[in-house]
C-alpha positions as CSV (number, residue, x, y, z in Angstrom):
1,X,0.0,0.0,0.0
2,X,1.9,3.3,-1.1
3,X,2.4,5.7,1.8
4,X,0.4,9.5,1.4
5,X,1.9,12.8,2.4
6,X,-0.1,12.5,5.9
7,X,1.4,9.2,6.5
8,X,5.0,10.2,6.1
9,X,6.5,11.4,9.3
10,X,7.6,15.2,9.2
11,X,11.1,14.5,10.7
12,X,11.4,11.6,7.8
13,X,11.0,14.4,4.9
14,X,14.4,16.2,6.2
15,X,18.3,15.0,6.2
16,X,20.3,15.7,9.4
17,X,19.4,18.8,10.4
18,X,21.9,21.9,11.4
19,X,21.7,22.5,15.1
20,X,21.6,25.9,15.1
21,X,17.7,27.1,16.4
22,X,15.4,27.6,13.9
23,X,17.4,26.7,11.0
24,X,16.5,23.8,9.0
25,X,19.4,23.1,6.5
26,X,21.4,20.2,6.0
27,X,23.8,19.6,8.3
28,X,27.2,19.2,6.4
29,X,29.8,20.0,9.2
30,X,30.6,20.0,12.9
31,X,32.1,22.4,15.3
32,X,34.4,20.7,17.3
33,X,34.9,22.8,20.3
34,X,31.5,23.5,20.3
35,X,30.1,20.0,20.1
36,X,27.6,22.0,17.5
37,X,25.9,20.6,14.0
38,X,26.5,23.1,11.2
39,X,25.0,23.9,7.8
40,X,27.2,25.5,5.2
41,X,25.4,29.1,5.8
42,X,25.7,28.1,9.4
43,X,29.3,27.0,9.6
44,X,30.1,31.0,7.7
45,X,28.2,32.3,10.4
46,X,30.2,30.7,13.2
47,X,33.6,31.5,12.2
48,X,32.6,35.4,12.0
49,X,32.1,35.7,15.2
50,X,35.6,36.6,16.5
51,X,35.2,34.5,19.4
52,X,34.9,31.5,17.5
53,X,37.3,32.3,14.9
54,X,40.1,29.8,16.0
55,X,37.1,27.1,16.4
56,X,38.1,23.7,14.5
57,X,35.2,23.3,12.5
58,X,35.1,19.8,10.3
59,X,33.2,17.4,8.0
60,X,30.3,15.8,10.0
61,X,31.7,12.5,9.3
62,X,35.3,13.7,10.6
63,X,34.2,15.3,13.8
64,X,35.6,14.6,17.4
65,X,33.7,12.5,19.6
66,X,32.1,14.3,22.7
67,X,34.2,13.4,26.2
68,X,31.9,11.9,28.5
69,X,30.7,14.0,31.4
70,X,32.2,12.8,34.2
71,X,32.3,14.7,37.9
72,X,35.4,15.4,39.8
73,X,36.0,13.4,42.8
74,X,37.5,16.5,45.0
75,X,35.3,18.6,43.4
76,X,31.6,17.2,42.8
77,X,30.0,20.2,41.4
78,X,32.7,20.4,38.4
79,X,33.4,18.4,35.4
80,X,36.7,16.7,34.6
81,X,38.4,17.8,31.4
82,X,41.9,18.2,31.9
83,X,44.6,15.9,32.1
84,X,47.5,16.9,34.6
85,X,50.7,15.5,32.5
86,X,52.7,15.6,35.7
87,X,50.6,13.8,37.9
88,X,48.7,11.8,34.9
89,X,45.7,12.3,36.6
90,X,42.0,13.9,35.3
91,X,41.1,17.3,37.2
92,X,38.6,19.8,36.6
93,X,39.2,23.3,36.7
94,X,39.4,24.2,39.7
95,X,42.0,21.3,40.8
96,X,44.1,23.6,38.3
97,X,44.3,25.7,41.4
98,X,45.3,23.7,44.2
99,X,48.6,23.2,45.6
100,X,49.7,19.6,44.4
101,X,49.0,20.4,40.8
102,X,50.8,24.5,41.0
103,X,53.3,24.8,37.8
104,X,52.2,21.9,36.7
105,X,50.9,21.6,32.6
106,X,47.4,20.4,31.6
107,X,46.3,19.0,28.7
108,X,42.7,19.4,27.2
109,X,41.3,15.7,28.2
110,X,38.9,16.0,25.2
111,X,41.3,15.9,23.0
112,X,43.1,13.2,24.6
113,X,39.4,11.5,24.7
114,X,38.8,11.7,21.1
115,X,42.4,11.1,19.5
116,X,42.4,7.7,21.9
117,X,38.8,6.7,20.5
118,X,40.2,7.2,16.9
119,X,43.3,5.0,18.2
120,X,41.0,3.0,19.5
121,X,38.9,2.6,16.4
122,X,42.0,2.3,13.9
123,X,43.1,-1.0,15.9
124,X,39.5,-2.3,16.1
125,X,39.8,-1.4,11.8
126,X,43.5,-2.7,11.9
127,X,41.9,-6.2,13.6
128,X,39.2,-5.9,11.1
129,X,40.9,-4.8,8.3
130,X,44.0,-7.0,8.5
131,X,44.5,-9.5,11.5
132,X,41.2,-11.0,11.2
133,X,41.5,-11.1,7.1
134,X,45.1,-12.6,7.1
135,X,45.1,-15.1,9.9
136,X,41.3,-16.4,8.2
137,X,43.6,-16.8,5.2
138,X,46.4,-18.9,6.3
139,X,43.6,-21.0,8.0
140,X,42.7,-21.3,4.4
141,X,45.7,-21.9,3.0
142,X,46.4,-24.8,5.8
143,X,43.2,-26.6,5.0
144,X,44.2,-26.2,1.1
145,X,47.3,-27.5,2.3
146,X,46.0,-30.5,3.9
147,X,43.6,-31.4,0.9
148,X,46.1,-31.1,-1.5
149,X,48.8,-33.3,1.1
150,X,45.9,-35.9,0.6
151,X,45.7,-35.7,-3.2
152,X,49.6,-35.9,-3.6
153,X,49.6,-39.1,-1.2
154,X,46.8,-40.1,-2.7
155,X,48.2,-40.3,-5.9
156,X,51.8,-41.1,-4.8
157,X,50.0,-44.8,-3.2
158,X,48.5,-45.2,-6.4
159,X,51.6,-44.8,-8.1
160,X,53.7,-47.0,-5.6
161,X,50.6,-49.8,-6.0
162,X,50.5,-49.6,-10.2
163,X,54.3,-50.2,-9.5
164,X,53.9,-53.2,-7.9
165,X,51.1,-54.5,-10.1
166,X,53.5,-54.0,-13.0
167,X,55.9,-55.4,-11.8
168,X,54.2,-58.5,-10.5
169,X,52.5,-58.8,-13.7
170,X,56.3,-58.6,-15.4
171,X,56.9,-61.4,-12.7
172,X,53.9,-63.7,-14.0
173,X,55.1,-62.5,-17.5
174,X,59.0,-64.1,-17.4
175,X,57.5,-67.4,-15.3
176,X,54.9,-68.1,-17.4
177,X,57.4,-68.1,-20.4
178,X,59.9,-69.9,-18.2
179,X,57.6,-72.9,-17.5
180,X,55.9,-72.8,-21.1
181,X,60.0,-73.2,-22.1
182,X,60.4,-76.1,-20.1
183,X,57.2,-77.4,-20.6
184,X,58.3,-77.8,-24.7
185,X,62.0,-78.6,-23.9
186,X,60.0,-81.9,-21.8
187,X,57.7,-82.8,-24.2
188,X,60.3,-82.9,-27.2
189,X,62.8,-85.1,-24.8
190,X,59.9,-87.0,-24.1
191,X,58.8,-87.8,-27.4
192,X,62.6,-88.5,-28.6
193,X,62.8,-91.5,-25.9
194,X,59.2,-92.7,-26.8
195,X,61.1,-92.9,-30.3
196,X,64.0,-94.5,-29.3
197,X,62.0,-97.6,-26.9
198,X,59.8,-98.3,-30.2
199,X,63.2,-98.7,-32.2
200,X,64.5,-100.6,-29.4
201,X,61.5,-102.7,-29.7
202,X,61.3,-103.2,-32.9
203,X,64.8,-104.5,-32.7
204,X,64.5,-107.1,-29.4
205,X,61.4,-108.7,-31.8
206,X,63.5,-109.0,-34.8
207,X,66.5,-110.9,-32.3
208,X,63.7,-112.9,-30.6
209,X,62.3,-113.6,-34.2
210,X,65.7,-114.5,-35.2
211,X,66.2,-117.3,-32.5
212,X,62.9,-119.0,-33.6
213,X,64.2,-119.0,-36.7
214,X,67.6,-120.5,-35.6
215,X,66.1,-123.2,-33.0
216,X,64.1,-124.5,-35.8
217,X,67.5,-125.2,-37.7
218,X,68.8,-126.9,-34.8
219,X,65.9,-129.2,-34.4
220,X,65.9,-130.5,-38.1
221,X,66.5,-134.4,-38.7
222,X,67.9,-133.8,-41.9
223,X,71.6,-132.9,-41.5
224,X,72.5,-131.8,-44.9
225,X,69.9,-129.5,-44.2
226,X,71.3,-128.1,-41.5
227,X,75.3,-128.1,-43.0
228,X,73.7,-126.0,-45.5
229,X,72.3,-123.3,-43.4
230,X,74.0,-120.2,-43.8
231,X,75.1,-118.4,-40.9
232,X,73.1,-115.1,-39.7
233,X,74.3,-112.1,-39.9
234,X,73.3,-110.2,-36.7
235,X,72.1,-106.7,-37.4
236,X,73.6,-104.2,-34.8
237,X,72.3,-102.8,-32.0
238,X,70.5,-99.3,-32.8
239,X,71.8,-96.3,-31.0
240,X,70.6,-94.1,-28.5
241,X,70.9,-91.0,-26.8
242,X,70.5,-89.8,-23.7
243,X,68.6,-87.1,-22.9
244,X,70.2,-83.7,-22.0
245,X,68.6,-82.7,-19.0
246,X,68.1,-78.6,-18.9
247,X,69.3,-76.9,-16.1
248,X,68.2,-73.4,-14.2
249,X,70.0,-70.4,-12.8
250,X,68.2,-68.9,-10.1
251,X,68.1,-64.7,-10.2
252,X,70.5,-63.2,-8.1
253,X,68.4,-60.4,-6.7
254,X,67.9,-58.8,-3.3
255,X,65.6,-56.0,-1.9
256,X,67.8,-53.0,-3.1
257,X,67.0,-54.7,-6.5
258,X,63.3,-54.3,-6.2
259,X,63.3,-51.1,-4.9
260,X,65.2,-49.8,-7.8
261,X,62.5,-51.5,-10.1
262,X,59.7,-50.0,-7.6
263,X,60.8,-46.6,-6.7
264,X,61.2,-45.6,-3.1
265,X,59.7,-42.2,-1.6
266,X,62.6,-39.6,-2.0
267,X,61.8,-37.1,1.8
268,X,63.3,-33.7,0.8
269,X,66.4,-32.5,2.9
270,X,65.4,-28.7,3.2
271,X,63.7,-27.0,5.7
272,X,60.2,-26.1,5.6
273,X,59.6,-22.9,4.1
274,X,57.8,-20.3,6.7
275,X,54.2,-19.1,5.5
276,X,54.2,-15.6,3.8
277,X,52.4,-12.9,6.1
278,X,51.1,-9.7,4.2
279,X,52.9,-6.9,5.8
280,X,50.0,-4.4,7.5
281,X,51.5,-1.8,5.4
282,X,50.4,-3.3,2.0
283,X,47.0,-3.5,3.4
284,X,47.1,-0.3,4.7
285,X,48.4,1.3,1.5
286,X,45.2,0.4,-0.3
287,X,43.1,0.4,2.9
288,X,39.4,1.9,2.3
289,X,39.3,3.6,5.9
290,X,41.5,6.3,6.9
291,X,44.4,6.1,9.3
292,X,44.0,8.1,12.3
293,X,46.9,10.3,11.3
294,X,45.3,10.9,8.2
295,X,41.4,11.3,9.8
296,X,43.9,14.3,11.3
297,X,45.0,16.1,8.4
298,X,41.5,15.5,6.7
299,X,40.4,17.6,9.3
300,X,42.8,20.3,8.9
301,X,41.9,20.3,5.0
302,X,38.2,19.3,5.1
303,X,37.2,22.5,4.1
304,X,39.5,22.7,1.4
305,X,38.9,18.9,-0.1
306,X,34.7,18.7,0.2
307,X,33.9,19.4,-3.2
308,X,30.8,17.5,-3.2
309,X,27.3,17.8,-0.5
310,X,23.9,16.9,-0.6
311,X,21.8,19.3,-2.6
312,X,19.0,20.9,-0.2
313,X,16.4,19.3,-2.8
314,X,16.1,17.1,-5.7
315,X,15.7,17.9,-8.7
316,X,14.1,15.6,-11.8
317,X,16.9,15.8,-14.6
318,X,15.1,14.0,-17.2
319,X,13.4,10.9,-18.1
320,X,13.2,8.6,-20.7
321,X,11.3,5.3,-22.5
322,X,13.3,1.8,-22.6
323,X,12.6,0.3,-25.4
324,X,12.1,-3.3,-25.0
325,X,11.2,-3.8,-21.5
326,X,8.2,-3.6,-19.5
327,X,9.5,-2.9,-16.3
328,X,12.7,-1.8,-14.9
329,X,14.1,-3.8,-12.0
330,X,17.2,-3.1,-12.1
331,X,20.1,-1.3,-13.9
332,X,23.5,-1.3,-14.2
333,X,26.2,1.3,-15.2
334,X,28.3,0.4,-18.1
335,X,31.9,2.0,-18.3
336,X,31.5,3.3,-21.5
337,X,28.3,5.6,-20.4
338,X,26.0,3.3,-21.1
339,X,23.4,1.2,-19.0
340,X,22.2,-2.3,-18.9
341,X,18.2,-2.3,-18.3
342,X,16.2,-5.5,-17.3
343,X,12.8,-6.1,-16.5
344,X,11.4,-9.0,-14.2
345,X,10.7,-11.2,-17.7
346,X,14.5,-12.0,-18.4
347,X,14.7,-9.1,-21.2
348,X,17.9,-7.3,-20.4
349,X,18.7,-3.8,-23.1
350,X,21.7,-2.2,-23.4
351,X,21.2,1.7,-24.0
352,X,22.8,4.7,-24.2
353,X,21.9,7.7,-21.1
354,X,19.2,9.1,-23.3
355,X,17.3,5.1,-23.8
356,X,18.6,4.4,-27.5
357,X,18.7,0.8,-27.5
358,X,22.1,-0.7,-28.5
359,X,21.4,-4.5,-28.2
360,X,19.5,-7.2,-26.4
361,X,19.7,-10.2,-25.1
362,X,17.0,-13.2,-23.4
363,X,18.2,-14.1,-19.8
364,X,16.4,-16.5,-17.4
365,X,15.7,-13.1,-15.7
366,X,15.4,-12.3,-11.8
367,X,15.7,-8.8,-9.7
368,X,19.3,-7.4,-9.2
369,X,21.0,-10.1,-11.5
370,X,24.1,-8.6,-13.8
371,X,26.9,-6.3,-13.4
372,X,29.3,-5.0,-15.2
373,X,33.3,-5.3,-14.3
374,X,36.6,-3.2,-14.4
375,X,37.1,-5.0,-18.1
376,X,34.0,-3.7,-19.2
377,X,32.7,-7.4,-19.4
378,X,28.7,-8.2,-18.7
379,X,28.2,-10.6,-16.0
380,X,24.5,-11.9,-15.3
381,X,23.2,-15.1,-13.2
382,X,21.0,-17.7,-13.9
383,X,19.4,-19.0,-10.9
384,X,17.7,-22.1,-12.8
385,X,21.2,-23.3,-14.5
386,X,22.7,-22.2,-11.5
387,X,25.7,-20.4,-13.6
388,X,27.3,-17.2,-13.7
389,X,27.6,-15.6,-17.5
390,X,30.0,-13.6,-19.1
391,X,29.8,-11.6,-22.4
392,X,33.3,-10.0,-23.2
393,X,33.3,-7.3,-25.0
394,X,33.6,-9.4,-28.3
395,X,30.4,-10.5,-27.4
396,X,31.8,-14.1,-26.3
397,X,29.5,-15.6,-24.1
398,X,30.9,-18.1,-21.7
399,X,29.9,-20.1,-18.6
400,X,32.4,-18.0,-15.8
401,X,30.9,-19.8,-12.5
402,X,29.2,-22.7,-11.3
403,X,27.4,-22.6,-7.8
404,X,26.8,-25.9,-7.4
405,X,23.6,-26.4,-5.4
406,X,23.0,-22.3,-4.7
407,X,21.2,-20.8,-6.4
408,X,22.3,-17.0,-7.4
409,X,20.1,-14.0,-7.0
410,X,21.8,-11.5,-7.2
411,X,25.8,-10.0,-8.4
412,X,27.8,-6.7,-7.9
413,X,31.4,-6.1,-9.5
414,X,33.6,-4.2,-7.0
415,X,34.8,-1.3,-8.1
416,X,37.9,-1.4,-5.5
417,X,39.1,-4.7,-6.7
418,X,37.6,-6.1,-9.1
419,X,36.0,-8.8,-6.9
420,X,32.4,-10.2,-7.5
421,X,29.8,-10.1,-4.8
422,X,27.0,-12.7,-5.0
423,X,24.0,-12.8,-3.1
424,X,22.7,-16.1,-3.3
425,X,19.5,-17.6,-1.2
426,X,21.0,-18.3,2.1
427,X,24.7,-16.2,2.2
428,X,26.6,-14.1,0.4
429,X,29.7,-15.2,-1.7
430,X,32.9,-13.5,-2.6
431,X,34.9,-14.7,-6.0
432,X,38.2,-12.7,-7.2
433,X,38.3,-12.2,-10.7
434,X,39.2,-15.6,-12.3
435,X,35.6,-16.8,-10.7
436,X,38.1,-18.0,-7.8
437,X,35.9,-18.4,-4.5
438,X,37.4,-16.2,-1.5
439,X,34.6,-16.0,1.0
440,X,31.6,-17.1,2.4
441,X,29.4,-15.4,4.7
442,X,26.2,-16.8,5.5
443,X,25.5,-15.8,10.0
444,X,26.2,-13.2,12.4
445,X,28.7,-13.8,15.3
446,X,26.1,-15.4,17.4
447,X,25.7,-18.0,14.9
448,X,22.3,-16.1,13.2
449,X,21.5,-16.5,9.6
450,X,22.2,-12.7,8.2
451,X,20.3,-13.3,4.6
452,X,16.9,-15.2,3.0
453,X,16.9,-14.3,-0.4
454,X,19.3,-10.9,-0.8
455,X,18.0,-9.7,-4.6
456,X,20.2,-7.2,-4.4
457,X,23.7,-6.5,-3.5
458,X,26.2,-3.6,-4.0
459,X,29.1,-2.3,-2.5
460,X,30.2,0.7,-0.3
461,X,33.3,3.0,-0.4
462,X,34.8,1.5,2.5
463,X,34.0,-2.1,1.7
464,X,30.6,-2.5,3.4
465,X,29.0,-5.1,1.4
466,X,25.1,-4.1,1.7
467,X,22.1,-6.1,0.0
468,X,18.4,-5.8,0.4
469,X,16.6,-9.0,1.6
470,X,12.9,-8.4,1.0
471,X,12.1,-11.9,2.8
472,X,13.8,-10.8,6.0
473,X,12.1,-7.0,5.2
474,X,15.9,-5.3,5.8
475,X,19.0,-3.7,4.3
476,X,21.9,-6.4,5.5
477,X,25.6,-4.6,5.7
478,X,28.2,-6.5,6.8
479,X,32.1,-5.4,6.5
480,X,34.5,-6.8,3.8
481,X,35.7,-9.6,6.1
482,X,32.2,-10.4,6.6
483,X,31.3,-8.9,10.3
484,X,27.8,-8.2,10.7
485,X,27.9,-4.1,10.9
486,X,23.8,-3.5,11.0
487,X,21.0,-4.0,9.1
488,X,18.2,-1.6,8.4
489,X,14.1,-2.1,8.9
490,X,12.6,1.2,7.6
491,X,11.0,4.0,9.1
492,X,7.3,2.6,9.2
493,X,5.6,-1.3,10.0
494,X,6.2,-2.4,6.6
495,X,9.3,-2.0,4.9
496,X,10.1,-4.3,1.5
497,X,13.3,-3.3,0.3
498,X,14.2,-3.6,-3.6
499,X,17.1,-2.0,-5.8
500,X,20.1,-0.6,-3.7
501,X,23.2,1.5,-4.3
502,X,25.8,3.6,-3.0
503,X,27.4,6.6,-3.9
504,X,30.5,8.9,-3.7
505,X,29.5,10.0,-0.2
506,X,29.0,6.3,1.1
507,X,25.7,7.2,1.5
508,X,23.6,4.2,0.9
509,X,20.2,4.6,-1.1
510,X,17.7,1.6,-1.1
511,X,14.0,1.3,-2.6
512,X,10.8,1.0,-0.2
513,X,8.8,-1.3,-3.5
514,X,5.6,-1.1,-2.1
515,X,6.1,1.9,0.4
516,X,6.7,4.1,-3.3
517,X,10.0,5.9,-1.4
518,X,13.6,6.1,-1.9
519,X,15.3,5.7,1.7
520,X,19.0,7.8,2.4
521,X,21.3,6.1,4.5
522,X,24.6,7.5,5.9
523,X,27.1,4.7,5.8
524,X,26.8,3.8,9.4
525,X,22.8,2.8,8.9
526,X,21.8,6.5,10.3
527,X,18.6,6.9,8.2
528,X,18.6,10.5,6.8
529,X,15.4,11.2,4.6
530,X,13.1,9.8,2.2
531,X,15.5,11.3,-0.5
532,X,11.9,10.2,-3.2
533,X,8.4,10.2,-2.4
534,X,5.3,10.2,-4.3
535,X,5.5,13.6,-4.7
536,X,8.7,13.1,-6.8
537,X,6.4,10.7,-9.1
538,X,8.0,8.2,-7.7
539,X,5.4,4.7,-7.8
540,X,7.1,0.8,-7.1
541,X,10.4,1.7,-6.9
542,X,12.6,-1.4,-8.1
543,X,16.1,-0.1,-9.0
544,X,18.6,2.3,-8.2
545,X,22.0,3.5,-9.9
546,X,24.2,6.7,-8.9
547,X,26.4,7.1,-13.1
548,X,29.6,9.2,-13.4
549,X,27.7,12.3,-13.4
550,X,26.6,11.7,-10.0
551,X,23.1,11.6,-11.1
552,X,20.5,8.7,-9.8
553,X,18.7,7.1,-12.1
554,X,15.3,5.1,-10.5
555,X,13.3,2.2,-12.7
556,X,9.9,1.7,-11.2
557,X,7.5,-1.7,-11.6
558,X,4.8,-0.8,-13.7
559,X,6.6,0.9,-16.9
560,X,9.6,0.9,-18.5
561,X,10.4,5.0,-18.1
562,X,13.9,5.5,-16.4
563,X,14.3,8.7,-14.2
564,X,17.1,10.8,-13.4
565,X,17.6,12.8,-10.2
566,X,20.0,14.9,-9.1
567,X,20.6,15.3,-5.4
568,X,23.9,16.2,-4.5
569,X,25.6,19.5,-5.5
């Protein structure tokens, strides 16, 4: 149900306001000394007086936290703020006064108060930042080490045991033809002696036919008969051979033998190398949050460096038709000042900043589903495939990712390093560049589930990674090392957050779908206004996108008209 200009609070229709009484500007800077908000007009003002003249007036964002009241001990009625160096104690003014402390030098403790909170809060970022990050990655690199200790030995056992098969079937080999040898050496000795004893026979019945023959000449009664018998001549005895028995010459072998056939496992002799730490400084050199030195001298040039505020209203720039789609629920900036357009039907259009379609392609479709990377390259999910896409520039097309059984929702290319951010139902992924996964983050540090179904994911300027869940009704931000920072529920009972982005201010600007309001967040989760109401023309709200020009550009459900705002000056 879309929100009318009674149901919006006053309060909500105004960004942080200037302290001063009666003024109603945007607050865009703080007096230090004065603990005092200040508008631009405001801030002028302030520093004319004479007697704030030396005041150290600063960015809102960069101002000094306030010192705690606190009463003195010796003094009830008076508040501590100064620091006796001497005696390194806290006294209030009138301690300055007393005997123990005469000659002695004080130091403002407020000062002291907030340069120890920005210590304070550059260690808590250094832990954040750095320890947490590094040590969570040799973790990583020790369990990679452990799986791929277990592939190597894995495959070295396989080895050793293929080894020994071959060999062994080598073994079988040589025997096999050994005893098939023999085998035909015995059988041909064999059948020569089976040859020789039928010879052999053949001669012992021609003797024992020879006797018969002779013992019936003996046995004649006829002498003349037997005078004229001629004596035999005895055929010789046939020759034989003996057999030639084969012998065998046993290997001469032993264990070292074998082990030169087989391989043995070779240990290296060096010393194990010592895991690379990234120094802080490399971290720090690129590091998205200021250094507390530098918070310092940002101070001292704030007024010098803010080139960029929110405007006091907004203004409609223009608007245009998209061609080809009948919705728009999300859009994405090309590098080459162009914009990729989808609706909720899988038609995604690329087109120029005045809505002249340059191409288009058919996608499985989905809410805050492509992005565009450093290269210029289009990447898009689809949720039912479960794959990430990529169209080069050549217009390759290509299956970059697989998520295996998670299915992806949504996908934001960083523009700090090049990383992908994917919102998937259940957790948030991190993959570097080559589709490599980094990072999972799925609960909160007290073991709560942080997303549902996060349609839509971006990233801030100092790493926040923020998506809107529209199951769990919130804007989810966590850090870049995936600490739960806050999440964000709207300013009335139903909130149903859509499109998000960020912008050069870290501010953080999300879509109320059915609430028909743009929502402006400072990058801590401080809501600051409805930065788009009705009144703006603004109906079903589904995507958000700050371009180069600093211009936001909104796509609403029920048309395909895409219009730009301007809101910061």
């Amino acid at each position: 149900m879309a929100l009318s200009k009674m149901d919006i609070p006053r309060r909500a229709q105004h960004f942080l306001e200037c302290g001063i009484e009666e003024c109603e500007s945007n607050c865009e800077f703080y007096c230090n000394p004065c603990h005092q908000r200040l508008c631009k007009q405001c801030r002028d003002e302030h520093l004319k007086n004479q007697e704030n003249k030396k005041h150290e007036v600063v960015l809102y964002q960069l101002r000094k936290r306030q010192l705690p009241v606190g009463k003195c001990k010796i003094h009830p009625t008076k508040d501590v703020d100064m620091l006796c160096e001497e005696c390194q104690v806290s006294v209030c003014s009138k301690c300055v006064t007393q005997r123990e402390h005469r000659g002695h030098v004080f130091t403002d403790l407020e000062t002291i108060y907030a340069d120890k909170y920005a210590d304070l809060q550059e260690e808590i970022s250094k832990i954040h930042e750095y320890f947490l990050p590094t040590s969570q990655d040799l973790q990583k690199e020790m369990k990679k080490d452990s799986s791929e200790i277990k592939h190597i030995m894995d495959n070295i056992k396989t080895s050793m045991k293929t080894e020994g098969e071959s060999l062994k079937n080598l073994v079988d080999t040589v025997v096999s033809e050994n005893m098939k040898q023999l085998d035909q050496i015995e059988q041909s000795m064999l059948e020569d002696l089976k040859m020789q004893d039928k010879t052999m026979d053949d001669y012992i019945t021609y003797l024992n036919n020879l006797v018969k023959e002779l013992h019936r000449c003996l046995s004649s009664t006829e002498p003349e008969k037997l005078m004229s018998e001629k004596k035999p001549k005895i055929r010789s005895i046939p020759e034989t051979t003996k057999p030639v028995i084969p012998g065998f010459t046993a290997g001469q072998y032993s264990k070292t033998d074998v082990t030169k056939l087989l391989g043995k496992i070779r240990v290296p002799n060096t010393i194990a190398e010592k895991r690379e730490i990234k120094s802080i400084e490399s971290v720090y050199n690129t590091a998205i949050k200021p250094t507390h030195k530098q918070m310092k001298e940002d101070r001292k040039k704030s007024d010098k460096k803010q080139t960029m505020s929110l405007s006091p209203s907004v203004t409609k720039v223009r608007e245009f038709n998209v061609p080809g789609v009948d919705n728009i629920f999300h859009v994405s900036l090309d590098q080459s000042d162009r914009l990729w357009i989808s609706d909720l039907y899988g038609n995604l259009v690329q087109t120029d900043l005045q809505g002249n379609v340059i191409q288009k392609i058919e996608t499985g479709g989905g809410h805050g589903y492509h992005t565009v990377t450093q290269d210029g390259d289009l990447i898009f999910t689809d949720r039912d495939k479960k794959v990430i896409n990529r169209i080069t520039q050549d217009d390759n097309i290509t299956e970059f990712i697989k998520t295996g059984d998670w299915r992806p929702l949504s996908i934001h290319s960083s523009h700090i390093n090049g990383d992908l951010l994917m919102g998937m139902a259940g957790k948030v992924t991190r993959y570097n560049k080559t589709g490599k996964e980094l990072q999972n983050i799925q609960r909160d540090n007290k073991g709560q589930e942080l997303y549902r179904l996060p349609h839509y994911i971006t990233e801030n300027i100092n790493g926040d990674i923020c998506t809107s869940d529209n199951v769990k009704d919130a804007v989810v931000v966590v850090n870049k090392s995936g600490q739960h920072r806050f999440s964000y529920t709207g300013q009335e009972l139903r909130f149903y957050p859509y499109g998000i982005c960020t912008d050069v201010l870290g501010h953080i600007l999300v879509c109320d779908h059915y609430g028909d309001t743009v929502h402006l967040l400072d990058q801590d989760g401080q809501f600051l206004s409805l930065l788009l109401t009705q009144q703006h023309g603004v109906e079903g709200p589904s995507s958000v996108c700050v371009d180069d020009e600093k211009n936001l550009h909104v796509g609403q459900r029920d048309n395909n008209t895409l219009t730009v705002f301007k809101y910061l000056q």
